[in-house]
N, C-alpha and C positions, 0 to 999 in steps of 0.2 A: 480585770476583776481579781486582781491578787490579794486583796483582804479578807477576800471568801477562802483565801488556801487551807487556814486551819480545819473549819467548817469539814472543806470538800476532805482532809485529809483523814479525818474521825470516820465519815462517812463511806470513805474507803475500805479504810481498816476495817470495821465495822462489817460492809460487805460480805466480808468471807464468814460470817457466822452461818450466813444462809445456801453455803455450800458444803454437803458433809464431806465431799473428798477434800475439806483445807481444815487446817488448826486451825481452831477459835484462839482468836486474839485475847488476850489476857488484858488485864486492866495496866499491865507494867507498860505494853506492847502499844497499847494506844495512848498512854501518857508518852512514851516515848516518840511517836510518831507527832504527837503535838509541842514535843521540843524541840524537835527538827525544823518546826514548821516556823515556830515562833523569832530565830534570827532571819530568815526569807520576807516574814511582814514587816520586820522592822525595817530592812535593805531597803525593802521597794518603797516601804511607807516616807521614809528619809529621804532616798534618792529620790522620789518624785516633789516632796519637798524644796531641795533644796538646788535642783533641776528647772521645775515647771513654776516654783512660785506659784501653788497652786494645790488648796487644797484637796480638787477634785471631788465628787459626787463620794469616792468611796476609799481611794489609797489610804490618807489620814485617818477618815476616820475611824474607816475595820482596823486598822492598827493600834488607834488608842482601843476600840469595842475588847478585839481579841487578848491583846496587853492585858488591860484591867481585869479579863477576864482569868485570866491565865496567873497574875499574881493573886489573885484571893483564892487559889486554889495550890498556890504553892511552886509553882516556874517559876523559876529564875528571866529574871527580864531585865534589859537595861532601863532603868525608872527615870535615869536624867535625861533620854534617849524621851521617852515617852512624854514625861514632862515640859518639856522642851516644844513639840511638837505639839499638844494639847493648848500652850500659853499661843503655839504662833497660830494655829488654826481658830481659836476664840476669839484674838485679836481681828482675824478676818470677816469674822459675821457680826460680833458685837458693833465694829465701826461703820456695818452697812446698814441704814436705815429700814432695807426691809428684808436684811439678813440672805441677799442673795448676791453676795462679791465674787463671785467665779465664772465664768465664761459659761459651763454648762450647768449654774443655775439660773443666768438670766438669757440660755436661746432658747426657751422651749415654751411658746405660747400659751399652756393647760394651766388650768387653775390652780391652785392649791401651794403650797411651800415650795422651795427650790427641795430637790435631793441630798445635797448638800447639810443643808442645816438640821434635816431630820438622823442623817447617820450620825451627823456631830454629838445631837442629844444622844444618840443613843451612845454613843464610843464613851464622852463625856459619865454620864450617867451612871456607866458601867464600874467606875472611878469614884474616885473622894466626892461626897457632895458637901462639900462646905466651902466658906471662903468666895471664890470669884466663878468656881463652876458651879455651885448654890445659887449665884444670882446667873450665870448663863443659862441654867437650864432653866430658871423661874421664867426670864425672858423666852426663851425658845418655844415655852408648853405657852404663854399666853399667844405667844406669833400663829402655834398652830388651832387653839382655840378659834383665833378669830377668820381662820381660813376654811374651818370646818362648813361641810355643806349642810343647808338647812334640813333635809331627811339626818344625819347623823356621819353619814359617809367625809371620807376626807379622797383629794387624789392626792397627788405629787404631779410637778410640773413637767419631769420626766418618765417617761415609763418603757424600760428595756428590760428584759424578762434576762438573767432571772434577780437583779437586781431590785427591779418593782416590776410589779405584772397584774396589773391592771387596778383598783379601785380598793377592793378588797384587801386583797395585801397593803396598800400603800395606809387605808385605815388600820393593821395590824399593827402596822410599823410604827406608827405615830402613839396610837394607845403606847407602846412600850416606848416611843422615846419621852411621854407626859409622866412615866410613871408615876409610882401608888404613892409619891411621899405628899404630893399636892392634893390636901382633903378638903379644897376653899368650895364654897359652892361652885365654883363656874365651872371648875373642874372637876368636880363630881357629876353636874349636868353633861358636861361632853363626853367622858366615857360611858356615859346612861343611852344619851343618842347613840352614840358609834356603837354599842355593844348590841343596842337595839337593832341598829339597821344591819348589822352583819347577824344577828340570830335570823332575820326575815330576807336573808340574801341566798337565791339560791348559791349552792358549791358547785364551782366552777371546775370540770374534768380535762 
C-alpha cells in the first residue's frame, strides 16, 4: 500500500493537533512532510514498474493520483518520471477489451470493475484532461457506467480494507474516478442513482 504514504503521512502530521502536550504542526511542517513523501512514491511507483511489469491495483496509480496532486499545488515532481508511467499504464487497460490486464484485476470473482482501472481514472483524472487521457477517462466512466448495479450501487472486483472496504466506498470511489466534467445524460443518471442509493445506505461503523 505504498501510494497511500502521502495520505497516511498528512494524517500523521496532522495528529498531533489533537494532543496539547505537542506543537501544532504548521502548514510549512506538513508541506514538508508531503515532500518527503513524494520521492518514496515515485521509488516504489517506478520500481514496481519496471520490476513486476505490472501496474497493480494501486502502486502506479496512487503515484500518478498523489504526483498530479502534488504539482497543481506547487511540489516539485519528476513530470517525465510521471508521464512516462501514466502513457505505460493507459497503454495497459486501453488494449484490454474489458480493461482488466493485471493478474489482481482478473482473480477475483465479484462483480463490478477490476481495482485496477478505477485508481487509474482516478491517478489519471487527477492530471491533464485532454489529448489521450480525455479519451481514457471518457472510456473508463462508460466501462464503469455500464457495470453499475441496478439499485445505483457500484462494487469493485476486489475488496481489501483499507483500499476498498466494502460497497459503499467502492461507489465513493468510482463517483470520483467519473468525475464532474462528463454532463451527457447517462452520466448524469448514474451519479443520480449512486448518490441516491448511498443517501438510503445505512453508515457503516
Amino acid at each position: 500500500m505504498h501510494g497511500l504514504g502521502m495520505a497516511l503521512t498528512v494524517l500523521i502530521v496532522a495528529a498531533g493537533q489533537d494532543d496539547p502536550t505537542k506543537d501544532k504542526p504548521t502548514p510549512q511542517d506538513v508541506r514538508a512532510a508531503i515532500g518527503r513523501s513524494l520521492p518514496f512514491l515515485e521509488r516504489e511507483g517506478v520500481a514496481w514498474k519496471d520490476t513486476k511489469g505490472c501496474t497493480s491495483c494501486h502502486h502506479v496509480p496512487m503515484m500518478l493520483w498523489t504526483h498530479h496532486e502534488a504539482r497543481k499545488r506547487g511540489f516539485p515532481v519528476n513530470a517525465e518520471a510521471v508521464e512516462e508511467a501514466e502513457e505505460w499504464a493507459l497503454d495497459q487497460y486501453l488494449d484490454h477489451p474489458e480493461f482488466l490486464p493485471t493478474g489482481q484485476d482478473k482473480s477475483f470473482p465479484r462483480r463490478g470493475p477490476g481495482p485496477g482501472s478505477v485508481y487509474l481514472a482516478l491517478g489519471v483524472g487527477a492530471g491533464r484532461t485532454e489529448d489521450r487521457a480525455a479519451e481514457a477517462l471518457a472510456k473508463l466512466s462508460d466501462h464503469f457506467r455500464t457495470m453499475q448495479e441496478a439499485d445505483g450501487s457500484w462494487a469493485i472486483k476486489q475488496s481489501t480494507p483499507p483500499l476498498v472496504d466494502g460497497d459503499d466506498v467502492a461507489s465513493l470511489l468510482i463517483l470520483l474516478a467519473m468525475g464532474p466534467k462528463d454532463d451527457s445524460p447517462a452520466a448524469s443518471q448514474a451519479r443520480k442513482k449512486a448518490l441516491g442509493w448511498l443517501e438510503r445506505s445505512p453508515i457503516r461503523q
